[in-house]
N, C-alpha and C positions, 0 to 999 in steps of 0.2 A: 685517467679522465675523472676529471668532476662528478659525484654524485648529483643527482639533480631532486630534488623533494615533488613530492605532484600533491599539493596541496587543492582541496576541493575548490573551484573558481568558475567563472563560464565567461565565455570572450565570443564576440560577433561571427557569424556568420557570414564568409563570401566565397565569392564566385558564384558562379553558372547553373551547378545542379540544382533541380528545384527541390530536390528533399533530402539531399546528403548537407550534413556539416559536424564541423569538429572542435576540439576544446581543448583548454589548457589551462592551469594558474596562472596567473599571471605575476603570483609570486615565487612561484615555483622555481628552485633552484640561488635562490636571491636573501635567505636567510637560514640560521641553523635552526634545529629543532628547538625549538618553546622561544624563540624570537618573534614577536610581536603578538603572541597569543595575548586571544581576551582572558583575564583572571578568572579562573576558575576553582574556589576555594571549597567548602565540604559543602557534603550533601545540601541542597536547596541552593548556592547558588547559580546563578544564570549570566550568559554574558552579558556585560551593562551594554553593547551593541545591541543584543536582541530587546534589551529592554528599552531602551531607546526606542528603536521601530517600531514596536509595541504601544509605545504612547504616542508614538505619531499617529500611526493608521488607526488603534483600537481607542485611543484615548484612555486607555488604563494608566496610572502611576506606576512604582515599581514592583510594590507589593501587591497593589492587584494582581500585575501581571507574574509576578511568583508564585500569586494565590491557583489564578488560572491554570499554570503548567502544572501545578500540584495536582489539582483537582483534575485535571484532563489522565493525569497517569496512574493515579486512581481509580477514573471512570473506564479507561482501559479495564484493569485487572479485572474490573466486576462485572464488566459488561461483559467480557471472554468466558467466564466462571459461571454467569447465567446463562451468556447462550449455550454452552454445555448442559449443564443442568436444568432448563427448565426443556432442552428437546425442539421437538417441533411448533411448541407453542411461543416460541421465541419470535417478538415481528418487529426487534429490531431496536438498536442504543442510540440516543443523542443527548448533550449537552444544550439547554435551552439558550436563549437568546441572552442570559449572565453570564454564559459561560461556566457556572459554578453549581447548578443545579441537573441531574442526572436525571433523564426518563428512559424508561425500558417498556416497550410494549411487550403486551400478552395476548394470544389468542384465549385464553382460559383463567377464567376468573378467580382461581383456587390457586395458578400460582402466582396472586397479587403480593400476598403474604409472604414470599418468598423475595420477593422483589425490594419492599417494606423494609426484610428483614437483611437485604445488605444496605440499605442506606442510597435507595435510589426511591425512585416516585413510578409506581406502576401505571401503565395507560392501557386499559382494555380496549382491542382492536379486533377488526374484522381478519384480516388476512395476515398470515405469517410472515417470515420476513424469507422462508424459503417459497411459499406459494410466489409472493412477488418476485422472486428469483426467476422463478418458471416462467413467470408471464412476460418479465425482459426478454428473459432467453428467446420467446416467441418472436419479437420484435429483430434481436439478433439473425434472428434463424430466418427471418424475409427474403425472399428472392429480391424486391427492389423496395424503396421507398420513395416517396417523392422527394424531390431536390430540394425544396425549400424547408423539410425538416432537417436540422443542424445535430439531432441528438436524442438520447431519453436513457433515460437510471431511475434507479428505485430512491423514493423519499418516504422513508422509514416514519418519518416527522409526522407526515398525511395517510400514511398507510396505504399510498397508490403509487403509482406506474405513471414517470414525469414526461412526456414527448416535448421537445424544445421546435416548434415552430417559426416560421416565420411571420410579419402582421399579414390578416387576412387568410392564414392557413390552417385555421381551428378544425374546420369540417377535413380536410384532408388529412390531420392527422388523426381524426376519429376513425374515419374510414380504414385508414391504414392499419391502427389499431385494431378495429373490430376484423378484419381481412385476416391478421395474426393469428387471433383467436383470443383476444386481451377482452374482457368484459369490461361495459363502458361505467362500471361504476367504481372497476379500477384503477382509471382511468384521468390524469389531469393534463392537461393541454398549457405548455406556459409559451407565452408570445414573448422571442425576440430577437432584434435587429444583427442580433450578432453573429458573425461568420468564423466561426475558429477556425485556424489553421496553426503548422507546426509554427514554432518561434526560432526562425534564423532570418537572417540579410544575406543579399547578394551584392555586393560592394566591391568595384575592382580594387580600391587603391590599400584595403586593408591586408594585413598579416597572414600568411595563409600556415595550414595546419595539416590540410590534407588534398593528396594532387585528385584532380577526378579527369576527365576527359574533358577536351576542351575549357578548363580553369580548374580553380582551387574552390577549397572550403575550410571554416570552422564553425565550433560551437562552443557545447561548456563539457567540461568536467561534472560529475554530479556527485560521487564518491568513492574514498580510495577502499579499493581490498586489497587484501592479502596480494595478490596478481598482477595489480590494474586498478583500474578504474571503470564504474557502471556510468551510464549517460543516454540519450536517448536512441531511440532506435532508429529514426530517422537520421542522425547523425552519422551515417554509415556502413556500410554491408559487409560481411565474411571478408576476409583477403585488404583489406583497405589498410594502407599504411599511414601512421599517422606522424606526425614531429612537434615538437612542443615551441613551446613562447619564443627557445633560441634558435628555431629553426633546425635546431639536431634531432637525429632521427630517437622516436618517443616508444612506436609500438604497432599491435596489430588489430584490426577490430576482429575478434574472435565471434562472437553470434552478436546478431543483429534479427529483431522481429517489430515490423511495422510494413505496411498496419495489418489491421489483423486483432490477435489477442492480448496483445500488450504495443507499447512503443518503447521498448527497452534496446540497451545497448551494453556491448561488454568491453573493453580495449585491455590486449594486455602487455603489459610494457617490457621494455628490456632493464635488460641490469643497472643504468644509470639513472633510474628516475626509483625514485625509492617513496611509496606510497605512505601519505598521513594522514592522520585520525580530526585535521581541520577544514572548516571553511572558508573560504575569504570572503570577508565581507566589503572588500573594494573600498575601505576609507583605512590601509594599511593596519587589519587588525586580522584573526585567523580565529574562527568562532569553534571549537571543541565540538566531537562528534562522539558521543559517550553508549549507543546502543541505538537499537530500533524500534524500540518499542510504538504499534501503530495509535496513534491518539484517532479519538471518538468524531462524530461528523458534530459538530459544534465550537470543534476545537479552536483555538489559536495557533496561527501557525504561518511562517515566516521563509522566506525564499532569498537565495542571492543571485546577482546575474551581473553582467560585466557591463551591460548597457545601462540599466537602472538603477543597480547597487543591493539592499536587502529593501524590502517591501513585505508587509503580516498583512492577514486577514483571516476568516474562517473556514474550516473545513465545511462546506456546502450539502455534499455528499457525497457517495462512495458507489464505484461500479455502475460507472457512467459510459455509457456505447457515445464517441463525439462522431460525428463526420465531416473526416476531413476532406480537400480534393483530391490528396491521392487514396481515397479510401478508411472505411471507419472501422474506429480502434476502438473495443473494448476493454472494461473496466478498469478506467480512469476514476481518477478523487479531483471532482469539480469543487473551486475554491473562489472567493470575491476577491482576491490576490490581484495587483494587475502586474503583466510584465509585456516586453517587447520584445522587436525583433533582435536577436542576438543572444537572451536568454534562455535557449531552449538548451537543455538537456541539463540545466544547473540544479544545485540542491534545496530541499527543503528539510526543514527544520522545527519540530515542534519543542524547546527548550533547548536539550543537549541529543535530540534523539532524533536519529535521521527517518524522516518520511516517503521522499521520493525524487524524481527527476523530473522539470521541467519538460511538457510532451507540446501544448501549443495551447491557444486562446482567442479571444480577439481585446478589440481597446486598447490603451495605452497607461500610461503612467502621468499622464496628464487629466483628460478625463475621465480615467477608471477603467475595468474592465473585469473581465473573468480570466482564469487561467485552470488548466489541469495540469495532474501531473501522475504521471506513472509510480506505483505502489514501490516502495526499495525492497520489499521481503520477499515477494514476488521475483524480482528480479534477482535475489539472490538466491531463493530457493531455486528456480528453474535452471539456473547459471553451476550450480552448487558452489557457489562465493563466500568467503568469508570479510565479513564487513573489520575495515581496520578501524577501530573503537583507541577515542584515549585512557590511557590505565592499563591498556594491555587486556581487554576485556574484548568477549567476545560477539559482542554487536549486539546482546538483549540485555545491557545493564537497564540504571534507572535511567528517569529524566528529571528534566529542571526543577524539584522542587523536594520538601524533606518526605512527602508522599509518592513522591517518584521514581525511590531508588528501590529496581526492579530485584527479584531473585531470579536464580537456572531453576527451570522446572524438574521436577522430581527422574529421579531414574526412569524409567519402565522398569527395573527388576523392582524398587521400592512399592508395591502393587498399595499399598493400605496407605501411604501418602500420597498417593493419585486425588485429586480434587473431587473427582465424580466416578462415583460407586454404584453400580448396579448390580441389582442378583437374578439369577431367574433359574428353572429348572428344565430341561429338556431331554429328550428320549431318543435310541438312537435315530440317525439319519431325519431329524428332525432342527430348524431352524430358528432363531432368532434376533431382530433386529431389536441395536439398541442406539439410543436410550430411551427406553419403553415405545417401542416398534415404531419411532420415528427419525429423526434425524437432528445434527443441531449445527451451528455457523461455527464457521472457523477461521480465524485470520492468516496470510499465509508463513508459513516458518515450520518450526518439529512440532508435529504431535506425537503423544506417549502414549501408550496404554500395555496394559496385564488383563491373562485371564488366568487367575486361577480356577483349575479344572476338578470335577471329582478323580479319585486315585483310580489306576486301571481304565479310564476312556478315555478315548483321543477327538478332544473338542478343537476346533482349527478357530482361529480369529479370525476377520477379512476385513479390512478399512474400505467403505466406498464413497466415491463422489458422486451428485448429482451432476447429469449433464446432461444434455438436448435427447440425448437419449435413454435416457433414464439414470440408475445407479450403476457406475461402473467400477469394480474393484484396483483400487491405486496402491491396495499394499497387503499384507497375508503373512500370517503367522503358522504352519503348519506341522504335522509330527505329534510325538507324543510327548507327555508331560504339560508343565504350565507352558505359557507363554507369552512371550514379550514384541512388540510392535513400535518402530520407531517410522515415522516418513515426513521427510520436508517436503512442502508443495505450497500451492496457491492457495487462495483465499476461497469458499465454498462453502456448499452445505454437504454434510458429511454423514456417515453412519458406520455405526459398525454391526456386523454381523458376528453371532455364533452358530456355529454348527457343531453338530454332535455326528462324525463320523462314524465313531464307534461308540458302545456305552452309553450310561445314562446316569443322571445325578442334579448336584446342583452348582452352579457354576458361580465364581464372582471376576465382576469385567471393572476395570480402572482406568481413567484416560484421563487426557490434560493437554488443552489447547494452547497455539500460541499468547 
């Protein structure tokens, strides 16, 4: 039997269920490998498809728009590297309105200098970017809200806490706010019209992908792994069987989460459909998919779907609660992208470096709209997936630009080429939180850390995450000797802990975010 390729694509949605749909390339199985790929030649370049779209939507040239990606996967590294090291005065990365200029807030005025001194523009702020963590989380954590709020995420930009209302519903989202326990000087209220929801159609006379009860369904593809293929989570539940563009049987949906804390999907396929490192960008061209690295909320950033084709816009912002009608999904990356019905669970794209999956929206492609989209690192940490990457790389190369091209981050055994170094001293059965008894942001993928210990005590590591319940331990290093700490997870605000079991001395701790 025919191999079949499952090239990245998304195709319409139909049939009956109101939130199941499924996907497929639609060139899938229909050319050999590197047949009709976009050129992709050394570092810095970009597919002339995505640059194309890029001047459509963004009105940049080409070199802008290679300036841009450059800049965005730059702004990445440093924005990761401060929020580690500067801790819990960290309130948060964005690329301004050129897209080429980088600001980092600070809670603390001492480390502007430090900000300065990677080549970004310091913005002294009121509140951290983990306090406004806290205070979504509140909103999250409501027993109800009123129906004509759509949404709210943190805008790092303003240093507040965004509720998306409906017109006329300002004071009820204050109320609601303040009822959380959100202080109203945290607090912005943005008025509007829009109703998001997932992105599928119901259409009887279209191609079906997957049986449901009472009719069919599809969607998109979003990107191929190792396994399968990731896609949305609305696209599907545990046990769903799916089939591809020839109607031959394709695969299984293995975990599916929607709504709730993601809208992620996972499919994994049988032996004939053989997973690759492209996009389709639906004008017969296959866009390369060279790593994950997550680009900055200012970003540039470009989407494909079966119904619209590719479409760019800006990363808006990040760890966005939307709600939808079958229930709301957190943190989502709201973007001014527009896409339609049939483009849900498809890929995005910031250069060569995969961002996420198509979750839902409102508007059109005609006159505009907004879209989210569910985080790909995320989805693959929680999944424990590996992203199929061109080159044979393993899903955190660079991106599109000659400032782009990413490195693997350091061992954990390598402790003294860890990015961020702390010291401290403690006595037994005595504690430590670092980095300097606060916390700092992490994007989700591996974190690394080391501790080296004095000789003769037994200091244990502990990685924690912040969560509605306070800090809870996601990972631990224990025993005696140094020690080393690896854990893939979500995106959060994080800490690590030492403890001096036994012994006393002085300790050095190393760690390195996605």
């Amino acid at each position: 039997m025919q191999r079949r390729r499952i090239a990245v694509a998304a195709v319409v949605a139909t049939g009956v269920a109101a939130a199941v749909a499924f996907t497929v390339p639609s060139m899938a199985g229909t050319t050999t490998p590197g047949e009709n790929a976009a050129p992709r030649a050394d570092r810095g370049d970009v597919a002339p498809q995505l640059l194309a779209a890029m001047k459509r939507d963004l009105g940049v040239d080409a070199d802008q728009a290679r300036a841009r990606l450059a800049r965005s996967a730059w702004a990445s590294r440093v924005s990761s590297t401060l929020a580690a090291t500067t801790g819990s005065t960290f309130g948060g990365a964005w690329l301004a309105d050129d897209g080429m200029t980088l600001k980092i807030a600070v809670t603390d005025a001492d480390a502007r200098s430090r900000v300065r001194a990677a080549g970004a523009v310091p913005v002294l702020v009121e509140r951290s970017e983990q306090a406004l963590d806290s205070a979504k989380q509140k909103l999250d954590a409501a027993r109800s809200a009123p129906a004509d709020l759509t949404g709210w995420y943190v805008d790092v930009s303003t240093n507040k806490v965004v509720v998306v209302a409906q017109p006329g519903e300002t004071e009820a989202a204050r109320t609601f706010a303040a009822d959380a326990g959100v202080p109203g000087d945290a607090l912005r209220v943005q008025i509007s019209k829009a109703q998001p929801k997932p992105l599928f159609d119901v259409r009887g006379a279209d191609p079906y992908f997957i049986a449901l009860a009472g009719g069919t369904a599809r969607c998109s593809i979003g990107f191929a792994v190792t396994t399968g293929f990731v896609t949305a989570g609305h696209c599907g539940e545990p046990g769903d069987q799916t089939s591809g563009f020839n109607q031959q049987a394709q695969g299984t949906v293995e975990a599916s989460v929607f709504p709730g804390d993601a809208d992620m999907g996972f499919v994994q396929v049988n032996g004939d459909w053989t997973p690759q490192p492209v996009v389709n960008d639906f004008r017969g061209n296959e866009l390369p998919v060279a790593g994950s690295t997550e680009a900055p909320v200012g970003a540039a950033v470009c989407r494909s779907g079966s119904t619209t084709g590719t479409f760019c816009g800006t990363i808006l912002a990040k760890n966005q609660t939307v709600r939808y009608p079958e229930g709301a999904v957190t943190g989502l990356t709201r973007t001014d992208v527009c896409a339609e019905g049939g483009d849900s669970g498809g890929p995005w794209l910031s250069g060569d470096q995969a961002q996420g999956v198509t979750s839902g929206g409102s508007g059109d492609c005609t006159n505009g709209g907004e879209t989210f989209f569910q985080p790909i690192n995320e989805i693959l940490a929680t999944n424990d997936l590996t992203l199929v990457t061109a080159g044979g790389d393993d899903g955190s190369g660079g991106s599109g630009g000659d400032e782009g091209s990413g490195s693997e981050p350091p061992a954990a055994s390598d402790c003294t080429a860890l990015p961020v170094q702390r010291q401290g001293a403690l006595r037994s059965r005595t504690a430590q939180a670092q980095p300097d008894g606060g916390a700092f942001r992490s994007g989700a993928g591996a974190q690394t850390a080391c501790l080296d210990a004095p000789d003769g005590a037994d200091f244990d590591l502990f990685l924690q995450r912040f969560t509605g319940r306070g800090f809870q331990t996601v990972a631990r290093a224990t025993g005696d000797g140094d020690k080393e700490l690896t854990f893939d997870g979500r995106a959060g605000t994080y800490r690590y802990v030492v403890l001096a079991s036994s012994g006393s001395g002085n300790y050095t701790l190393g760690f390195a975010t996605p």
